[in-house]
C-alpha positions as CSV (number, residue, x, y, z in Angstrom):
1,X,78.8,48.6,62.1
2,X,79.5,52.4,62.2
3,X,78.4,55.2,59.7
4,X,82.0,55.3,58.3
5,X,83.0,51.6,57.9
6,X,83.0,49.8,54.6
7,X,80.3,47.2,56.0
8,X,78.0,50.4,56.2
9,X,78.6,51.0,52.9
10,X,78.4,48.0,51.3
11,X,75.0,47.1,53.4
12,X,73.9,51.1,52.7
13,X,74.4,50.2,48.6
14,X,72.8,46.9,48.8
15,X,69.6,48.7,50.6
16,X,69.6,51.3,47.6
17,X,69.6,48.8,45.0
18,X,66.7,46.8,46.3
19,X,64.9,49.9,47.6
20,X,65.0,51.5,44.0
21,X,64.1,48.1,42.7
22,X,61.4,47.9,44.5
23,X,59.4,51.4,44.1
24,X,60.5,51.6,40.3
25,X,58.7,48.3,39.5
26,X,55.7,49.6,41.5
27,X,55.5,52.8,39.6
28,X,56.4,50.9,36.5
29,X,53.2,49.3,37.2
30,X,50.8,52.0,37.6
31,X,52.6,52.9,34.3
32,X,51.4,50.0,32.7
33,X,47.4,50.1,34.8
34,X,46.9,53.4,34.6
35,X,43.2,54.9,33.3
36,X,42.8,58.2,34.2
37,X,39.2,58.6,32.0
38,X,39.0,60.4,28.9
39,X,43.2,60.9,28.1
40,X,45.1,58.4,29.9
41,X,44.7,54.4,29.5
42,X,46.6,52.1,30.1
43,X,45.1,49.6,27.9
44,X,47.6,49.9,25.1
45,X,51.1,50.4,27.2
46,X,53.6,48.3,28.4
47,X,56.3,48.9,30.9
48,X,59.5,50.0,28.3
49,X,62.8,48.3,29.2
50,X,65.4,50.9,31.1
51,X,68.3,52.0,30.3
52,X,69.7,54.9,32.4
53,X,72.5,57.5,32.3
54,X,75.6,56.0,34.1
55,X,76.9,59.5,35.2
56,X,73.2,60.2,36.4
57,X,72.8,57.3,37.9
58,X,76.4,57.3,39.8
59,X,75.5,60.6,41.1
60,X,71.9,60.0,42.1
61,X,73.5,57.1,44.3
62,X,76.0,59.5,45.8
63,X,73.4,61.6,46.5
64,X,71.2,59.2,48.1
65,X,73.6,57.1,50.2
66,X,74.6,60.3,51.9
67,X,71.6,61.9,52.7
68,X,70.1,58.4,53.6
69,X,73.1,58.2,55.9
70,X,72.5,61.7,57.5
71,X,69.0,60.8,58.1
72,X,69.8,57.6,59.7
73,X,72.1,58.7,61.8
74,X,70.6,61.7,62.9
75,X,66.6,61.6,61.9
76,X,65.8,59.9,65.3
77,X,67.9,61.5,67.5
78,X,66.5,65.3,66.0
79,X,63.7,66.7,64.4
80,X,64.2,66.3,60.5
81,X,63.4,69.4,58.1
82,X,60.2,68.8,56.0
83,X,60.1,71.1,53.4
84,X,56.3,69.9,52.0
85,X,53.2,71.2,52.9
86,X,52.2,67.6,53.1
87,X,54.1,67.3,56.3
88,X,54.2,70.8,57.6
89,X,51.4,70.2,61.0
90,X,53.2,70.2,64.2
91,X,52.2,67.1,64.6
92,X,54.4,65.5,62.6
93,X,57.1,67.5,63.7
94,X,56.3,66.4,68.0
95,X,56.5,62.8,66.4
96,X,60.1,61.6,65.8
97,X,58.8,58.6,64.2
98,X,56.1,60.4,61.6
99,X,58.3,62.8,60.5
100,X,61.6,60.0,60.0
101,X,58.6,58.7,58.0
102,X,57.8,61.4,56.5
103,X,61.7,62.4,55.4
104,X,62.6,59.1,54.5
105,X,59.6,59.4,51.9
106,X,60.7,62.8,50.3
107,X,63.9,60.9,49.9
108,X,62.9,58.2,47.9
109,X,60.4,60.2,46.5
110,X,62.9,62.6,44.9
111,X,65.7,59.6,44.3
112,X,62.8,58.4,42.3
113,X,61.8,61.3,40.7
114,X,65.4,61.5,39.1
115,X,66.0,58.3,38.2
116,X,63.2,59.2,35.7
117,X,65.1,61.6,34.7
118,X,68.3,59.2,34.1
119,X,65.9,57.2,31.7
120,X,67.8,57.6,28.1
121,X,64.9,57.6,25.8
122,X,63.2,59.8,23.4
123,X,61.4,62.9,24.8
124,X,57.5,61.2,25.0
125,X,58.6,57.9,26.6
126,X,60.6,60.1,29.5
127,X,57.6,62.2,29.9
128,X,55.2,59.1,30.1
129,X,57.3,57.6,32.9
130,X,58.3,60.7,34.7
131,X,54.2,61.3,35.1
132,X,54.0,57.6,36.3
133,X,56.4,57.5,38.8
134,X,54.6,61.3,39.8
135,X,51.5,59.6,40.3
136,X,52.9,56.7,42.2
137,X,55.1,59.0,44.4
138,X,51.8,61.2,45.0
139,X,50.0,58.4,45.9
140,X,51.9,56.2,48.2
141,X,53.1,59.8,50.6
142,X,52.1,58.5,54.1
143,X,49.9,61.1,54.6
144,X,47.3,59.6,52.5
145,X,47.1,56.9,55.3
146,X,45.9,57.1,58.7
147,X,48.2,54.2,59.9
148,X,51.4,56.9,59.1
149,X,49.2,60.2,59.1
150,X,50.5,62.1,62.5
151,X,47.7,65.2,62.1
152,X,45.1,62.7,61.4
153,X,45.9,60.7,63.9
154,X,46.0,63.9,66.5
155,X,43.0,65.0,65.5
156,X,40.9,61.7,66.0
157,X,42.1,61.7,69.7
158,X,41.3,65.6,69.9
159,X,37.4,64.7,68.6
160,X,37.4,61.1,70.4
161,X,36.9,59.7,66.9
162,X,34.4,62.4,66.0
163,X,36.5,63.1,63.0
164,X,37.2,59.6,61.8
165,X,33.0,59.2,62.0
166,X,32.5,62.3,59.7
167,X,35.3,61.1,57.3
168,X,33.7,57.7,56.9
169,X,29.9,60.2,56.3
170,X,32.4,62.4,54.0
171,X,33.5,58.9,51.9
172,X,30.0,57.2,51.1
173,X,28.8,61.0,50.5
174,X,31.3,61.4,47.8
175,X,30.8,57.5,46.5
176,X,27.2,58.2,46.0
177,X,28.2,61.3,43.9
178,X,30.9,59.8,42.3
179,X,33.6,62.0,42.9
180,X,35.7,63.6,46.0
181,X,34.2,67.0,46.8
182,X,36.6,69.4,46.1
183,X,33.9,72.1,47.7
184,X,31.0,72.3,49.6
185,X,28.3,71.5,46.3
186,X,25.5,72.6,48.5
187,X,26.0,75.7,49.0
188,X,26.0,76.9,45.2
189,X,22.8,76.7,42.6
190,X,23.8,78.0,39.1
191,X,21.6,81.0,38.0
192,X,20.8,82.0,41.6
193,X,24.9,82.7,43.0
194,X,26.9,81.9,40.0
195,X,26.1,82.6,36.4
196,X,24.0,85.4,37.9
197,X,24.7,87.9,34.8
198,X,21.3,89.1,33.7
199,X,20.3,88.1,30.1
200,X,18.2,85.8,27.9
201,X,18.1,82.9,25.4
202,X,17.2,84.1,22.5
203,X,18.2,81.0,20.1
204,X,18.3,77.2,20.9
205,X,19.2,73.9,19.0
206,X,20.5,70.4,20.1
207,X,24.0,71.4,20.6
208,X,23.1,75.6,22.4
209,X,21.8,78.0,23.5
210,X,22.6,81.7,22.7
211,X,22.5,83.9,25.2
212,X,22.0,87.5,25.1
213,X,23.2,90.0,28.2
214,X,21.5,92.9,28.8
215,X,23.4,96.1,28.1
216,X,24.7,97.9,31.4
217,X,25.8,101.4,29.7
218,X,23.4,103.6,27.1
219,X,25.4,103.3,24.3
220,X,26.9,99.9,22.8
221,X,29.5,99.3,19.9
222,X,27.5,98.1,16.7
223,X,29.7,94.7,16.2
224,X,28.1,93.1,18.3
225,X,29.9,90.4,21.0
226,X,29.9,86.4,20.7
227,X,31.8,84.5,23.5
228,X,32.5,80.8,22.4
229,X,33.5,78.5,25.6
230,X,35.2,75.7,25.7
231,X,32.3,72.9,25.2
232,X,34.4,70.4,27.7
233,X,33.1,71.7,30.8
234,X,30.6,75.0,31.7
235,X,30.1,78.5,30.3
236,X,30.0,80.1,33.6
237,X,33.7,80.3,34.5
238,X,33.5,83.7,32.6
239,X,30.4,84.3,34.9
240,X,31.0,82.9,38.5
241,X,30.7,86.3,40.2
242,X,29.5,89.7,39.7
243,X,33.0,90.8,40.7
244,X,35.3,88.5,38.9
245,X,32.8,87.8,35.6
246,X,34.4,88.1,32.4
247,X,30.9,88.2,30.6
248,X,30.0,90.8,32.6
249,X,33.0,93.2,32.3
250,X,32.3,93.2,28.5
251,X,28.9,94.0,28.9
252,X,30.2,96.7,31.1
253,X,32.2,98.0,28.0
254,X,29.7,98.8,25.9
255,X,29.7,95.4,24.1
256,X,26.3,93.8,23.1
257,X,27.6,90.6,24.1
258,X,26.6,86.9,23.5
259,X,27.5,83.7,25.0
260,X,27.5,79.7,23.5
261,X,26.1,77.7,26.4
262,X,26.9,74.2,25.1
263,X,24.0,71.5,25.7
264,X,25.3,68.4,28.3
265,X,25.3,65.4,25.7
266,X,23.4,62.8,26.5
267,X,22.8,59.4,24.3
268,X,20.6,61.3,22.1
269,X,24.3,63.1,20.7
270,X,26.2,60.0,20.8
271,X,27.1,60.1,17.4
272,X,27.7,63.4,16.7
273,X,30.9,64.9,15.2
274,X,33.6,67.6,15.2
275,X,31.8,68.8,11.8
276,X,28.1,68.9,13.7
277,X,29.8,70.7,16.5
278,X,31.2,73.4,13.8
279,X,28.4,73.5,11.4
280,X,25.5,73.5,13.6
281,X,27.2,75.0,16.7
282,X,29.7,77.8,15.7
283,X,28.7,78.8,12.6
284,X,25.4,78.9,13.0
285,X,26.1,80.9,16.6
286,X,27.6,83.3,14.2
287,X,25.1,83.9,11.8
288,X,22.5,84.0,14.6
289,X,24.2,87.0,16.3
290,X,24.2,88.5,12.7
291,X,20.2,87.9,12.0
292,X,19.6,89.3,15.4
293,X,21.6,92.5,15.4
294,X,21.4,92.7,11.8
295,X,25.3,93.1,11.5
296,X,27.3,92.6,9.1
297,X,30.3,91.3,10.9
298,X,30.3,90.4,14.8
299,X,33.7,90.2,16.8
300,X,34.4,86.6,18.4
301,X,36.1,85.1,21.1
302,X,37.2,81.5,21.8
303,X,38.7,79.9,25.1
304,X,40.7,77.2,25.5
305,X,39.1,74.0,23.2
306,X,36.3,76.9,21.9
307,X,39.0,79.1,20.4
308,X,39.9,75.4,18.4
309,X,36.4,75.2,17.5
310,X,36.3,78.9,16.5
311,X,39.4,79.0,14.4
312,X,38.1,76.2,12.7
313,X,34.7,77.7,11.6
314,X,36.2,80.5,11.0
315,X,38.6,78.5,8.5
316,X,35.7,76.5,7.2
317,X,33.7,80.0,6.2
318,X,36.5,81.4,4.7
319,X,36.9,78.6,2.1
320,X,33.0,79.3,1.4
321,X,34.3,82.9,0.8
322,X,32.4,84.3,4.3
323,X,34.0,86.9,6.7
324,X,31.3,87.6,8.8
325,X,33.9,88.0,12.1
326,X,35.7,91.8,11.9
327,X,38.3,90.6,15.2
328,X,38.8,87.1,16.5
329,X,40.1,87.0,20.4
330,X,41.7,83.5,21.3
331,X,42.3,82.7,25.1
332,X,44.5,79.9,26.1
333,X,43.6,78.6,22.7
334,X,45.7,75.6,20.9
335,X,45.2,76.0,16.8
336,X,49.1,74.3,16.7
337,X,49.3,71.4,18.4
338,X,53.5,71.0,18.6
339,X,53.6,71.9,22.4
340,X,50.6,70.7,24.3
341,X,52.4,70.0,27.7
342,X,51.4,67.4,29.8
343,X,48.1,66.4,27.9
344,X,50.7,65.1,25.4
345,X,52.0,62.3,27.3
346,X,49.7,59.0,26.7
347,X,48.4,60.6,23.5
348,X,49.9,58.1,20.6
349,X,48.8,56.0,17.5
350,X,47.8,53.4,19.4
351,X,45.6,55.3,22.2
352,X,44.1,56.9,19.4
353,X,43.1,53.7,17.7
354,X,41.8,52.4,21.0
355,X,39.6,55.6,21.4
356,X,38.5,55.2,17.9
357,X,37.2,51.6,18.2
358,X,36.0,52.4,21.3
359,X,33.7,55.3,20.4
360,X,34.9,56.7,17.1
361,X,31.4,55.4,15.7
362,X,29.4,56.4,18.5
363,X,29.1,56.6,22.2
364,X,30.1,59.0,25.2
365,X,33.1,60.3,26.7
366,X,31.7,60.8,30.6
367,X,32.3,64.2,31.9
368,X,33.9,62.5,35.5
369,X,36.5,60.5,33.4
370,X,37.5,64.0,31.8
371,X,36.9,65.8,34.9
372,X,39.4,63.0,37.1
373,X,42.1,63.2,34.5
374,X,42.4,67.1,34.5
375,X,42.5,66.4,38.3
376,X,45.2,63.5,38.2
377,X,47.4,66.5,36.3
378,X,48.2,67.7,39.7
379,X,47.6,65.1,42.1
380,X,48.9,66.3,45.1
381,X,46.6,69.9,44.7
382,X,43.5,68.3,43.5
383,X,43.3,64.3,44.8
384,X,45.1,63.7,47.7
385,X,44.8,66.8,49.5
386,X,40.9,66.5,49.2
387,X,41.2,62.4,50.3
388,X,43.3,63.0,53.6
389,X,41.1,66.2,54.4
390,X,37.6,65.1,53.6
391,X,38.2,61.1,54.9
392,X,41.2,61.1,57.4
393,X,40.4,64.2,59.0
394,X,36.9,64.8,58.4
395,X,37.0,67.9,57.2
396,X,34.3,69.5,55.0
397,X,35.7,71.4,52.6
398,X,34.6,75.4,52.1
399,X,32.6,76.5,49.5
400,X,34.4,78.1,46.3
401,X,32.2,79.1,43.3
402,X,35.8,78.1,41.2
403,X,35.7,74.4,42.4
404,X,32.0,73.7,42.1
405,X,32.1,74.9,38.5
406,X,35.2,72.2,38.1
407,X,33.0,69.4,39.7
408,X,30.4,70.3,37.4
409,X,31.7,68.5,34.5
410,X,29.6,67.5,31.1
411,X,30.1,64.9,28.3
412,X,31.3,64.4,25.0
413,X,30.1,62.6,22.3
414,X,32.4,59.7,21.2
415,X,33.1,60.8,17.6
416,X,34.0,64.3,18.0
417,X,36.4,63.5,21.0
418,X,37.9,60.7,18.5
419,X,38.2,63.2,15.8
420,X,39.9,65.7,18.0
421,X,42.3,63.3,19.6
422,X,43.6,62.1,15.7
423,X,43.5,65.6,14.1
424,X,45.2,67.7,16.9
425,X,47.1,66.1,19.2
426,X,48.6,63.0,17.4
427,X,48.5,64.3,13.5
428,X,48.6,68.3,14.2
429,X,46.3,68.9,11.0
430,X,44.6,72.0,11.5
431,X,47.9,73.9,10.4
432,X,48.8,72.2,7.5
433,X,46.9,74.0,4.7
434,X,44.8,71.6,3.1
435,X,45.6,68.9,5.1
436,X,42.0,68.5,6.6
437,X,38.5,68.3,5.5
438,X,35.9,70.1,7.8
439,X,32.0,70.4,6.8
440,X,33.5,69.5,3.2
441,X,35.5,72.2,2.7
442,X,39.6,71.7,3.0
443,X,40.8,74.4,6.0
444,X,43.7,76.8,5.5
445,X,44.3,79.2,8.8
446,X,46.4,81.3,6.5
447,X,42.8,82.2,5.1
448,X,41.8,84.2,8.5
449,X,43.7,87.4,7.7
450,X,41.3,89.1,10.4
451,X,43.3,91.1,13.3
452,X,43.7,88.7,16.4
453,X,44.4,89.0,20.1
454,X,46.0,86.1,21.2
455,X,46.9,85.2,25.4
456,X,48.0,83.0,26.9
457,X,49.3,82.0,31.0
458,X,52.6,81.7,31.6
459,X,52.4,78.7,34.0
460,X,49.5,77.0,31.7
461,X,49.8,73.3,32.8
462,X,47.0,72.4,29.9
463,X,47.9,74.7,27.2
464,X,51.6,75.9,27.3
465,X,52.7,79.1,26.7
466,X,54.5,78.1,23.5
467,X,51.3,76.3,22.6
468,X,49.0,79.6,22.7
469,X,52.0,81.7,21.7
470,X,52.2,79.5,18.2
471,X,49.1,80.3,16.9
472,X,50.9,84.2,16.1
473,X,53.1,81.6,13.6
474,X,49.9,80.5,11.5
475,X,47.6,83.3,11.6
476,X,48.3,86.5,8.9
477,X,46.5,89.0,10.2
478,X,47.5,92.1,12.6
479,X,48.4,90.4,15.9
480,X,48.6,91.2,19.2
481,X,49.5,89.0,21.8
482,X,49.6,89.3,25.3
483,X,50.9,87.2,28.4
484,X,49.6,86.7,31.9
485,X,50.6,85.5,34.9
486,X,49.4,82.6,36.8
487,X,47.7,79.1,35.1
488,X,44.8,78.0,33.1
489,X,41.9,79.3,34.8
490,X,43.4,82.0,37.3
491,X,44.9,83.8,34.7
492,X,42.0,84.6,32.2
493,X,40.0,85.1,35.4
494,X,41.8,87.9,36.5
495,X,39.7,91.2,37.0
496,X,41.5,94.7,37.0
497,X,39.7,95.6,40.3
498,X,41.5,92.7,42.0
499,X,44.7,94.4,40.8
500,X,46.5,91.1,41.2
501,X,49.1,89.6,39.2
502,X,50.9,90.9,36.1
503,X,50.9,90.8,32.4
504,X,53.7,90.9,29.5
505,X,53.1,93.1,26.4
506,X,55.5,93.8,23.9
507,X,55.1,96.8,22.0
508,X,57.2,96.8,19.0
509,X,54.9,94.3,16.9
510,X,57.6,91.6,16.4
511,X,56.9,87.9,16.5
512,X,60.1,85.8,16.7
513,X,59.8,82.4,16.0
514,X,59.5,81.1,19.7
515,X,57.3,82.0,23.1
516,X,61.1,82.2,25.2
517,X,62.3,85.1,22.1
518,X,58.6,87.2,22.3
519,X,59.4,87.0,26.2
520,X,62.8,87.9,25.7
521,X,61.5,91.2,24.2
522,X,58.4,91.9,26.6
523,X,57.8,93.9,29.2
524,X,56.0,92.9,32.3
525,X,52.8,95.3,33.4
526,X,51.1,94.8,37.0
527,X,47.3,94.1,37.0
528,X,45.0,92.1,34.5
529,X,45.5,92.0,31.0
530,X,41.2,92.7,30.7
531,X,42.0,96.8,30.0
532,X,44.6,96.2,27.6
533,X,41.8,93.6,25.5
534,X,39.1,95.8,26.1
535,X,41.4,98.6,24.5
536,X,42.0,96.6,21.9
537,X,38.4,95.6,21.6
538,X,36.7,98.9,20.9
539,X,39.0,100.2,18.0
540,X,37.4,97.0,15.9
541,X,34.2,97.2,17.3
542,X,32.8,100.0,15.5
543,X,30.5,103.3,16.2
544,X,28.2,103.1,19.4
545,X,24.6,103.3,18.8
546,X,21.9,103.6,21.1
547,X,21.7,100.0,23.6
548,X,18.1,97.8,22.4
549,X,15.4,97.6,25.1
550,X,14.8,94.4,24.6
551,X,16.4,91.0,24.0
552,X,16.8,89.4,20.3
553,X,15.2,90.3,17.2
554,X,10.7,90.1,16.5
555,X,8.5,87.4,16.9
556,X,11.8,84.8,15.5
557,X,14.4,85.3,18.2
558,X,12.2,86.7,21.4
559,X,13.4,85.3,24.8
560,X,13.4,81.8,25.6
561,X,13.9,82.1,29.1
562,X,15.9,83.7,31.0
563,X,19.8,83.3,31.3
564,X,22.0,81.1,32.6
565,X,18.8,78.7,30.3
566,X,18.5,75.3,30.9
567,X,21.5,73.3,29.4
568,X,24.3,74.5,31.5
569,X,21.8,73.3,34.7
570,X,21.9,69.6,33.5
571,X,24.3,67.4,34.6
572,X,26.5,65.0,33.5
């Protein structure tokens, strides 16, 4: 049976069908099993019956049978081209059998990959199995197994096994931690080479600590400076070194600046809720900078899930007739939930409900389940790559302060993930004046008329670029909103000495009704976007005074201990 007769064909068609068949019921599967921790579950799905696009599909069978035919006839007889780091070692390449392995996978891998596509459904139930069939594809590449991994393989025979004994050390090491090391741990202690910004505790309750920095020029702006992280993992991104530390480029700039360090919950803070988080947490953050530095109005700033919390306690005190905040600063922040990107996909009535029995009333959401599905987002990047290097090769991964602070997760209590999930993600409350009760009083964003710097990463896999741009939709006040390159974390951690990456600006103080038309209208900047904030910074900052000598305010707020404190040492 030749390559050209209608036997070939007809066998080459049959092979496609049952192929197909085959993987799409196994990735249908891990549809239906998945639980990837605190956002995915699988405990509520069921594998949706198919219907596909007949063009797409007709096409996507072209497409296969004739690249499965070139392969065929030609991946054994010469070297194949593997476009995927995955497959890029030159050992797969001096193996004619790993790398027809390897090709035939990207094959089926990307036939699979658009047959999800050919899926005629509504948007959610396409995204929910194209991310199913990702983490099925991701999973079974056959370099996540020794028995097909051609580097692996070399390498045991270059070590006489050596490398195969240290990946077996590398495995029960990571099973007694509970979780693959992304970096070497050991080689970082929080306070001593990350979070090594000098300052003081000068306030502490059951949900923080307040940090105050010490001032680094002679003269500081009166408003003072509070920094309000996101509360689902560790201050100290804004602080990992001296030379890329956001908390320390403020102080730098003449800002008397504070920092929320968010306590680890434990089962003492099992039951607590998205109103104890505002009320005791960011309000009272707030008026604890003011009874310190005896302003009357402080500039904020929230990242990510702490510019949610922010806006909302802003929202809250402006229903009790407060505006103790001159500037608010949002980074990566979602206030308007319409376009949350991939977080959106298992996020539904019924996962919601599930959460809510489960620890609506009380209970914890543990940091590693969070931690594992941020990691799942990209599983090639952040699983597999550390399974095959740490346990088929035996390779110890090298220390990087920005990986330790991601495997240094921290907990949530049940009932304020619960009332998060419900109010933002499925019902979008928080912009629909009214709509929500927080600390007894109904929220309006329309009420913070303050000005506002808003950014947001253009290649944000956690909150879109639309998602932080929408918040200029919903807030009043004078705006300014800026875009960076890169994603979440490597794009608000971007210092102007680096002078890496770019920014978009656009000057003529328009804010069209979508992130694509504010783009359309921008002009892109090289460097960090930090200048252009701190800029922006100082004209709402006030006069500069003389810096204090010491930290907090008498006998009431003297220093704790010194910064980073105690909470963000705990772990989850």
């Amino acid at each position: 049976m030749t390559a050209a007769s209608p036997e070939f064909w007809s066998h080459a068609n049959e092979e496609f069908q049952q192929n197909l068949a085959k993987s799409w019921s196994q990735a249908m599967q891990t549809f239906q099993t998945m639980d990837l921790g605190g956002i995915v579950t699988g405990a509520e799905a069921a594998a949706p019956k198919m219907q596909f696009s007949p063009d797409k599909l007709k096409d996507l069978q072209a497409h296969y049978l004739e690249e499965a035919c070139a392969l065929w006839n030609h991946g054994m007889l010469s070297k194949p081209e593997l476009k995927d780091r995955r497959f890029s070692g030159q050992a797969w390449s001096n193996n004619p059998m790993a790398a027809f392995t390897a090709a035939a996978y990207l094959l089926n891998a990307k036939t699979l990959m658009g047959l999800a596509d050919a899926v005629e459904a509504d948007a959610q139930t396409q995204n929910r199995i194209r991310f199913a069939v990702e983490q099925w594809v991701a999973a079974s590449a056959p370099s996540n197994f020794l028995a097909f991994n051609a580097d692996a393989q070399q390498k045991a025979i270059e070590t006489n096994g050596e490398s195969l004994a240290k990946g077996m050390q590398n495995m029960v090491h990571d099973l007694k931690q509970g979780h693959v090391s992304m970096t070497d741990e050991s080689k970082f202690v929080v306070g001593e080479n990350v979070a090594t910004t000098e300052g003081a505790v000068v306030f502490e309750n059951e949900y923080f600590q307040l940090i105050e920095y010490k001032p680094l020029t002679a003269k500081i702006y009166e408003k003072p400076f509070l920094l309000v992280p996101p509360c689902i993992n560790k201050f100290y991104i804004l602080d990992l070194q001296p030379a890329n530390s956001f908390i320390r480029y403020a102080v730098s700039q003449g800002q008397r600046t504070f920092v929320v360090s968010w306590r680890n919950p434990d089962e003492s803070m099992s039951e607590k809720t998205w109103d104890d988080y505002i009320e005791n947490a960011a309000i009272q953050a707030i008026h604890e900078v003011q009874n310190i530095t005896g302003a009357k109005q402080i500039n904020a700033l929230g990242f990510c899930v702490g510019g949610t919390i922010l806006s909302t306690a802003l929202a809250v005190l402006a229903a009790r007739g407060e505006k103790p905040v001159a500037s608010a600063t949002f980074l990566t922040t979602l206030i308007d939930f319409t376009d949350t990107g991939v977080l959106d996909v298992f996020i539904d009535e019924n996962f919601v409900k599930f959460r809510e029995m489960q620890m609506g009333q009380g209970g914890l959401l543990k940091g590693q389940d969070l931690a594992s599905t941020f990691s799942f987002l990209r599983p090639n990047d952040l699983v597999w790559n550390y399974v095959v290097g740490n346990y088929l090769k035996g390779e110890s991964p090298p220390p990087f302060d920005l990986l330790y602070w991601n495997s240094d997760s921290t907990n949530l209590p049940g009932p304020f993930f619960a009332w998060y999930l419900r109010n933002t993600y499925l019902e979008n409350r928080l912009v629909k004046p009214n709509s929500v009760t927080v600390c007894g009083e109904k929220i309006d964003m329309g009420q913070l008329t303050m000005p506002v710097y808003i950014y947001g990463s253009r290649e944000d896999h956690i909150v879109p670029i639309g998602g932080a741009y929408a918040s200029t939709q919903h807030l009043p006040g004078k705006k300014r909103f800026v875009m960076g390159a890169s994603g979440h974390i490597a794009g608000v951690i971007n210092p102007p000495e680096a002078k890496k990456r770019s920014h978009w600006l656009r000057e003529d103080g328009k804010f069209p009704a979508t992130a694509e038309q504010w783009i359309a209208g921008a002009k892109e900047l090289p460097g960090s976007w930090w200048t252009d904030w701190s800029d922006w910074l100082k004209t709402h900052a006030g006069k500069q005074i003389a810096a204090p000598k010491t930290y907090g305010k008498g006998a009431k707020f003297k220093a704790i201990e010194a910064a980073p404190g105690r909470y963000v040492k705990a772990r989850a």
